[in-house]
N, C-alpha and C positions, 0 to 999 in steps of 0.2 A: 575597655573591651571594644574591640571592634566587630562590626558586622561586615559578613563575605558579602557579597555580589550576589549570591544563591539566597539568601535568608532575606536581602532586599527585593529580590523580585518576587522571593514567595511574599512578603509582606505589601508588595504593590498590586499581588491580585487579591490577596485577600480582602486590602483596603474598598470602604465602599467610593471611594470618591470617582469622579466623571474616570477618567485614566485608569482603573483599577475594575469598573465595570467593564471598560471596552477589552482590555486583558484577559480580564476572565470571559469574556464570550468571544476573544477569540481561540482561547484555547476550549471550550466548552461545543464549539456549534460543528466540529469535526467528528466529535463524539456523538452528538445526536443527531448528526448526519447518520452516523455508522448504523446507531441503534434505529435508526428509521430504515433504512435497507434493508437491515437483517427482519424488521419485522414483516415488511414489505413481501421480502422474500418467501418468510414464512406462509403467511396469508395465500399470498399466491399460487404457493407449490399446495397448501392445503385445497384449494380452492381447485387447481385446475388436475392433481391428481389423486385427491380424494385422501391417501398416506406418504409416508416418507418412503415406505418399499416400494411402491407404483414407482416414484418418481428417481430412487436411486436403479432402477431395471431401466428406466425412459433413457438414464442417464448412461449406462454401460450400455446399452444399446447404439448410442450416439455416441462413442467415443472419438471415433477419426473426424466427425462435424466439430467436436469442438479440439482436438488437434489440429485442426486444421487454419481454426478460429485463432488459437493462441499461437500459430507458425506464423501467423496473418500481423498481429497485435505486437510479438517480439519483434519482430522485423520492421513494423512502425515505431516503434521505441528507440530501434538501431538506427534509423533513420533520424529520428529527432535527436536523439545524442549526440550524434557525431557531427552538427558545426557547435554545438555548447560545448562539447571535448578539446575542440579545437580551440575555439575562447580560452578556455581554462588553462590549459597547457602552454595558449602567448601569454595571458597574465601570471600565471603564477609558476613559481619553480618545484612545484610541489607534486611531480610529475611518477613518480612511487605511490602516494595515497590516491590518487588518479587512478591507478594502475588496478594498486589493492582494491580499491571501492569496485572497479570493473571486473575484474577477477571472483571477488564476492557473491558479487550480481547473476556471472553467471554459476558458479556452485549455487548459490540460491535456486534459480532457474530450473538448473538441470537435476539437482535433487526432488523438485518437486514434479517435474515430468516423467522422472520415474518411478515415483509412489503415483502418481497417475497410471502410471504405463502397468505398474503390479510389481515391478519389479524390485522393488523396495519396501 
């Protein structure tokens, strides 16, 4: 019986040895990054608006500031992208998933700006 490639890496993080420690914190220290911002968050928005409704009203109040934030942040994204697009498409012939992965990105994008916007 053989083992996949998948059941050997699961068994190389689970293992305790030197390589199987660094494995598992590196996939580990992203997640408690995550979990530390969100509490972060938490705390904060308690702290500086008292409830969740104070701060979801501060937040519809400021809608176009922070539109304005993420027209700012996508367009630095478009910017860094595009000489790594350019990389990618001399090295490789794989100029379709290129395409799909960009095409996604923006459906991603622009679905979520319009559950912002309400209209979703």
């Amino acid at each position: 019986m053989t083992t996949s490639s998948w059941s050997r890496r699961a068994l190389a993080v689970l293992s305790f040895s030197r390589r199987g420690l660094g494995l598992t914190w590196s996939l580990l220290w992203p997640f408690l990054l995550a979990v530390a911002i969100a509490l972060g968050f938490v705390l904060v928005t308690a702290w500086g608006f008292g409830d969740l409704q104070s701060y979801r009203q501060w937040q519809a109040d400021h809608h176009g500031h922070f539109l304005v934030w993420r027209l700012c942040l996508y367009t630095g994204l478009i910017c860094c992208w595009w000489p790594v697009r350019r990389r990618l498409i001399a090295v490789t012939d794989e100029r379709g998933r290129i395409y799909r992965c960009e095409a996604l990105a923006l459906v991603v994008i622009g679905l979520f700006e319009l559950r912002n916007a309400g209209v979703l």
